[in-house]
N, C-alpha and C positions, 0 to 999 in steps of 0.2 A: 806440322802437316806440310806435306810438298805444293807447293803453289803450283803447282799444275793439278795435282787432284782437287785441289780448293776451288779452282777454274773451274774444271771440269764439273764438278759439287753445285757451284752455282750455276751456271751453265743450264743444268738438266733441273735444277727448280724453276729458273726462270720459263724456261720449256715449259716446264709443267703450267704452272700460271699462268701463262702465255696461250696454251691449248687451253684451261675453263674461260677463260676469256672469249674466245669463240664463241657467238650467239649460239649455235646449238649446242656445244659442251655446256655450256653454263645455264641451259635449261634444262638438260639432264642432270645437272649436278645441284640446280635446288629443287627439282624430283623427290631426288633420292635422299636429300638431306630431309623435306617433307615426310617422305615415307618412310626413315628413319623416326624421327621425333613422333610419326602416329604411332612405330613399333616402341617404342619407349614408352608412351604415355600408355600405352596399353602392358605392356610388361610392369611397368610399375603399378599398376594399379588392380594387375592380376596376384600379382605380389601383396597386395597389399590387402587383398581380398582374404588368400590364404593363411593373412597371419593369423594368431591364435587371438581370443577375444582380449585377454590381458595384453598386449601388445599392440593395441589398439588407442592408448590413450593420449597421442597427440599426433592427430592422425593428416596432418599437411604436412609435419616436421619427417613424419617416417614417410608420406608418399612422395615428397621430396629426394629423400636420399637414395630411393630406390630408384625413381628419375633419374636419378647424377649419373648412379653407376650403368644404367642400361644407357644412356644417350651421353656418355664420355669415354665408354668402353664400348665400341660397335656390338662386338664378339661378345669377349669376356664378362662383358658389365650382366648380359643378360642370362650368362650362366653361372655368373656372381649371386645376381639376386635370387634365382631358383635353389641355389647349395642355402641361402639363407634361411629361404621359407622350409624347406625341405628339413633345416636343422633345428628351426625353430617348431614345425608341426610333431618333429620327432620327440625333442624335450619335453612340449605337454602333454603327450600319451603316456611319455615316460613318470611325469607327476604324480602322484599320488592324491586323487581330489577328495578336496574339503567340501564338509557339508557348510552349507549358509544358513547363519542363525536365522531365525523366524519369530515376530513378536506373536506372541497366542495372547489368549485373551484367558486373567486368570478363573480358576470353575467358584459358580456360587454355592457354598453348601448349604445344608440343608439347616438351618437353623431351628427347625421345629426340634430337632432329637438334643435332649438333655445331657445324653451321656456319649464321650468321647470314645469312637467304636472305629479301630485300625483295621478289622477283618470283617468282610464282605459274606452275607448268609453261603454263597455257594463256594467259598471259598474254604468256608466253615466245614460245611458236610463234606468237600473231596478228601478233606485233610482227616475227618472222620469213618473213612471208609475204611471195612474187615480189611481189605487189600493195604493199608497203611500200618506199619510198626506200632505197635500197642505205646511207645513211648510219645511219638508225635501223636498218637487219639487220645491222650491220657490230657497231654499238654492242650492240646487245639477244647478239650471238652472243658476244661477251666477258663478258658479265655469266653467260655459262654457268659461269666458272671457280670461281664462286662455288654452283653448285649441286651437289648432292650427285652424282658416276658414275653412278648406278642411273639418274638422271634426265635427267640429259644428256647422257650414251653413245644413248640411242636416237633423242634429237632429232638429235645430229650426225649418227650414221648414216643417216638420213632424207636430210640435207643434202649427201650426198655424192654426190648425182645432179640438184643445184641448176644451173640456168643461168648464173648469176654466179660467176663464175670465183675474184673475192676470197675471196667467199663458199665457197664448195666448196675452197678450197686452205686456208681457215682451218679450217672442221669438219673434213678430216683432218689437219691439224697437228695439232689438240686432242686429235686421237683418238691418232696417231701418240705423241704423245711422252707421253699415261696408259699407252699399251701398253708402252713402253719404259722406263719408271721402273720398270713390274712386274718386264716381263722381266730390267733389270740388278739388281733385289733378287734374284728367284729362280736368275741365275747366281752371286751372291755366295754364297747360300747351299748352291747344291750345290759349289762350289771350297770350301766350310766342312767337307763331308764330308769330303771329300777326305784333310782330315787328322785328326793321331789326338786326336783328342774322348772325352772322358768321357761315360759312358751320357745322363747328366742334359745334356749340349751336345747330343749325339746327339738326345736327344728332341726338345730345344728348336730343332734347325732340321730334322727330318724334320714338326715340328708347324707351325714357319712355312712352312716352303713348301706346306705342306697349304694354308695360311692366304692365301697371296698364289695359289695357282691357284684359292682359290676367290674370290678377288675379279675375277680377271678374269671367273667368272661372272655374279657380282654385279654386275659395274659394267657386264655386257653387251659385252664386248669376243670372245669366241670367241662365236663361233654356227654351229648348223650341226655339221659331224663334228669341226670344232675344239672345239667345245664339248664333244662328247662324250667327248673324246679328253681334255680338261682335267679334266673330272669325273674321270673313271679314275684320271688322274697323282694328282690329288687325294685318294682313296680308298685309293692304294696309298703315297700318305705318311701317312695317318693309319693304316697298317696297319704299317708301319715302325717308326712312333714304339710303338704299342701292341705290336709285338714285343719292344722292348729290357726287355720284362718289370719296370717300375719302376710306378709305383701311377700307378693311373686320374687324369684328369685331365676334371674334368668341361668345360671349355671344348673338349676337343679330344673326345671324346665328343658334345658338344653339335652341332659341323662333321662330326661324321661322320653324326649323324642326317641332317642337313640336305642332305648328299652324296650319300645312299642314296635320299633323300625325291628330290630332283632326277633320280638315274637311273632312277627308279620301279621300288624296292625299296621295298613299302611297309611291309613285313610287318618286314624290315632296320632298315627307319627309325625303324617306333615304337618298336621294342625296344631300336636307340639311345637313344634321345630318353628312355625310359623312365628307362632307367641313369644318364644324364646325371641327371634329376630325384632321382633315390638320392645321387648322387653330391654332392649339392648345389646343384646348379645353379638358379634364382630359377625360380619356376613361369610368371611372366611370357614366360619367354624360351622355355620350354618345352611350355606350354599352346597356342600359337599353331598350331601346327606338327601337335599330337596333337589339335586339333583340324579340322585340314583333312585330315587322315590320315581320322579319321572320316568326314569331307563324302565323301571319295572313293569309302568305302565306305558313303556313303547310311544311317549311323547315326547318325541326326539326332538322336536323344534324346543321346546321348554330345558330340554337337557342342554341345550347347544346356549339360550339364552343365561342359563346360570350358570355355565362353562365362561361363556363371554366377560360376564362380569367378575368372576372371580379371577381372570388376567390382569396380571399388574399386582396382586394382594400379598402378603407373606405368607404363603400358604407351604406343607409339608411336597417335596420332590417327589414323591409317585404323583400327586393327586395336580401336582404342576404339570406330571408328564401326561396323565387325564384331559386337562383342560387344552394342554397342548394339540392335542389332538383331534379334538373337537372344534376346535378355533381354526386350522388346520396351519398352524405354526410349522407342524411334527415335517409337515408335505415343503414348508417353505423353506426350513432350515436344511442347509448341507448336510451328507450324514455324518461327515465329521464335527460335526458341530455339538459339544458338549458343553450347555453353559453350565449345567449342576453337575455335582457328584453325589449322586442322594449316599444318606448312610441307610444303615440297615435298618 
């Protein structure tokens, strides 16, 4: 370098230093150094605002660096850090976002139902509609065998005025041959009277055939004056069995409420159902019963108290979703809120 521009070079730095040295350059000049470092702290921390929430997690380390570059670069530093934000808010739009796992809480099933059941009653019938290919009504009508009587006795009888012929001749085969497995138990068991039987035999098939006429109403097979006429037979075996004078039995106590409750003997019923509960019988199985006894007679305070008690019990999924509702659970729980999965 020429020693005269060298001169000259320091010369005009000394200058320079010389003029902030000045009481008043030098108060303008840590002004403006102030009012720099406020425009930095706030550039960086606008910056820092903008960043995306993942780029957030060590958040003195990044609002540091964003600092450096706006308060070591007057200019450039601060349209450094905006080309950042601006490149970084662009990349997370551009992302493609991920759902966030969520712990659920697993559903209680219904442990009252015996038999393992994949398809839902209404699920059943959509699949079983005229509008559905005779192939999947053929298939979804088999899968019936698998469902509990109560539930598939009323869709078959539905079925038995079907236009398809397969169809309408398979829902009363189903229907036919549940009717007939009844009916050859309940001949086995009156050809059992027939002979000479000990009291304690004697109880025990005037008590099953109580048992199997009350499933044909159960499973919805008599309707109509057959029904009524089943209820009776039924009534007058549990009245058989409770003649032979041998000690209560709360299971056949319990069908006799439920017989009386059916023919609308209500006053009958709960004083069975009562006995039965003396007698042993689980309040579960009991409760249900004395309390729609109540509904019928519009004494809702009594309905709500055996609703009450039957919370907390192992009790069958509709009649939880019953109690629930009466307890007013049904009001407190979220609607997403599914702790069962009843079966059908």
């Amino acid at each position: 370098m020429n020693p005269l521009h060298a001169a000259a070079s320091a010369g005009s730095t000394h200058h320079f230093l010389g003029s902030l040295l000045v009481p008043g350059n030098l108060s303008l000049f840590w002004l403006a150094l102030l009012a720099h470092l406020l425009l930095s702290v706030l550039a960086a921390s606008l910056a820092y605002l903008l960043q995306p929430r993942e780029y957030r997690s060590a958040p003195l380390a990044t609002w540091l660096l964003f600092f450096s570059f706006a308060f070591m670069l007057p200019l450039f530093g601060a349209l450094g850090v905006l080309l950042l934000v601006r490149s970084s808010l662009k990349q997370s739009q551009q992302r493609v976002g991920m759902a966030t796992p969520v712990s659920v809480e697993l559903p209680q099933y219904d442990v009252q139902t015996k038999e393992v059941n994949r398809s839902g009653q209404g699920a059943i019938r959509s699949r079983l509609d005229r509008g559905v290919p005779a192939a999947i009504r053929m298939q979804s009508l088999l899968t019936l065998q698998s469902v509990p009587n109560r539930v598939a006795n009323p869709i078959l009888e539905d079925l038995l005025g079907d236009s398809t012929d397969d169809v309408r001749l398979v829902a009363f085969g189903m229907l036919d041959a549940e009717e007939k497995k009844i009916s050859s138990h309940i001949q086995t068991e009156r050809d059992n009277l027939q002979r000479a039987l000990t009291p304690e035999q004697r109880f025990n098939c005037h008590k099953h055939l109580a048992e199997l006429h009350w499933e044909l109403i159960y499973g919805s097979l008599a309707q109509g004056e057959l029904r009524q006429h089943t209820l009776n037979v039924a009534l007058q075996q549990v009245q058989h069995a409770e003649a032979l004078g041998l000690a209560p039995n709360s299971g056949l106590t319990l069908l006799k409420g439920r017989i009386l409750l059916a023919l609308g003997q209500v006053d009958a019923a709960r004083e069975a159902l009562q006995h039965a509960q003396t007698l042993g019988q689980p309040l579960s199985s009991v409760l249900p019963y004395l309390a729609e006894i109540a509904f019928d007679r519009r004494e809702f305070a009594t309905v709500r108290q055996h609703m009450g008690q039957i919370d907390g019990m192992n009790i069958a999924a509709k009649t939880r979703a019953v109690a629930d509702f009466w307890s007013g659970r049904d009001l407190a729980a979220p609607n997403h809120d599914r702790r069962f999965l009843p079966h059908v």
